[in-house]
C-alpha positions as CSV (number, residue, x, y, z in Angstrom):
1,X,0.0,0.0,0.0
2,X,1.7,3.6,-0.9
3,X,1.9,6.1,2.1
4,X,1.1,9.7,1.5
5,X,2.3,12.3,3.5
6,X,-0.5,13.7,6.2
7,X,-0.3,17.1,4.2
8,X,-1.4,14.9,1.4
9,X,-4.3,13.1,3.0
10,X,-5.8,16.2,4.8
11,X,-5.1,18.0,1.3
12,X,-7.2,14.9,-0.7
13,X,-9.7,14.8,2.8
14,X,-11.1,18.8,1.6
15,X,-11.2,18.1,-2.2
16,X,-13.5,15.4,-1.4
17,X,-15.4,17.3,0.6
18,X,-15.1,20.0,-1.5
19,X,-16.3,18.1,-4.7
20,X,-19.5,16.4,-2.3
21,X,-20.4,20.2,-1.8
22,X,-20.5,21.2,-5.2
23,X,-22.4,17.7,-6.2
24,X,-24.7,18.6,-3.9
25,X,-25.1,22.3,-4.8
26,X,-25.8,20.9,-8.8
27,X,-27.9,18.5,-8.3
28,X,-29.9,20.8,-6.2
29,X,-30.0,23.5,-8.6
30,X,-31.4,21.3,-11.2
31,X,-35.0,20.9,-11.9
32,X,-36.5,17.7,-10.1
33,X,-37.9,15.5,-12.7
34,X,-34.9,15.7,-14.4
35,X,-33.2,14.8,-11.0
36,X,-35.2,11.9,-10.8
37,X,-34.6,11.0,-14.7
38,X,-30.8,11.2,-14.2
39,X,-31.2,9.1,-10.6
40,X,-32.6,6.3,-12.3
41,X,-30.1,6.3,-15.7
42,X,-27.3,5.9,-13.3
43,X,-29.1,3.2,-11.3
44,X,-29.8,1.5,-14.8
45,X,-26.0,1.9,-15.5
46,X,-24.9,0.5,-12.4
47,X,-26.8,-2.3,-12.6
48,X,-25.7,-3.0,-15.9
49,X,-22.2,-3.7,-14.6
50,X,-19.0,-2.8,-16.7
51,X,-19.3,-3.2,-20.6
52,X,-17.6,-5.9,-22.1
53,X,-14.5,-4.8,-24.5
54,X,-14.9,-4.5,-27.8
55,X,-13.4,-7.4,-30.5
56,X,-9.7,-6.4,-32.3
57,X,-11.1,-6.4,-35.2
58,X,-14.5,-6.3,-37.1
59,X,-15.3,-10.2,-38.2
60,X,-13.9,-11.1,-41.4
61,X,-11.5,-8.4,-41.9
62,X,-7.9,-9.1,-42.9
63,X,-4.9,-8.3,-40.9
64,X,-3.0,-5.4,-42.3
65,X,0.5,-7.2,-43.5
66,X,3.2,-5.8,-41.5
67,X,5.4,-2.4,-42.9
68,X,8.2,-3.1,-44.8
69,X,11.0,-3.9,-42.5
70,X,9.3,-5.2,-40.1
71,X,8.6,-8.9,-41.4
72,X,8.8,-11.9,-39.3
73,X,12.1,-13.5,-38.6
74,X,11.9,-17.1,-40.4
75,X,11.9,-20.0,-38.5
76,X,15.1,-21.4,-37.4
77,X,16.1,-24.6,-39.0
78,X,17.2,-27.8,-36.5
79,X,19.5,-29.3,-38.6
80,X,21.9,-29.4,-35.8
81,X,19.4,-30.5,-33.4
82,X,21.4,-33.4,-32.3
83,X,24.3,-32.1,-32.2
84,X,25.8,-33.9,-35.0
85,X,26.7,-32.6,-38.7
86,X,24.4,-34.1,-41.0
């Protein structure tokens, strides 16, 4: 676990506090069916869970080849792989 210095903490302590204070301020500010509206889209978001990645690459579409210069090494040969000259 890092350690922060207690400057640090008490510094990150009043931003939060800071940031709940201006959440609160906005959201009471705005209109309350449109309070309620945005209430239930996040509840609808969070109970959706995290969305799931999307592919590499569309279905059926070719690899680019790779830039000249950058081609893969050929295999090696095991000729040798004995140990022996053949």
């Amino acid at each position: 676990m890092t350690k922060h210095a207690p400057y640090e903490r008490t510094r990150r302590a009043a931003e939060t506090a800071r940031i709940k204070e201006i959440e609160a301020a906005w959201y009471a500010s705005t209109p309350v069916e449109i309070a309620r509206a945005f209430e239930r889209d996040v509840a609808v978001a969070r109970a959706r869970g995290p969305l799931e990645p999307p592919p590499n690459q569309a279905p059926g579409t070719r690899p680019n080849p790779p830039a000249p210069g950058r081609e893969p090494r050929p295999e090696k040969d095991d000729r040798h792989a004995r140990g022996g000259r053949s």
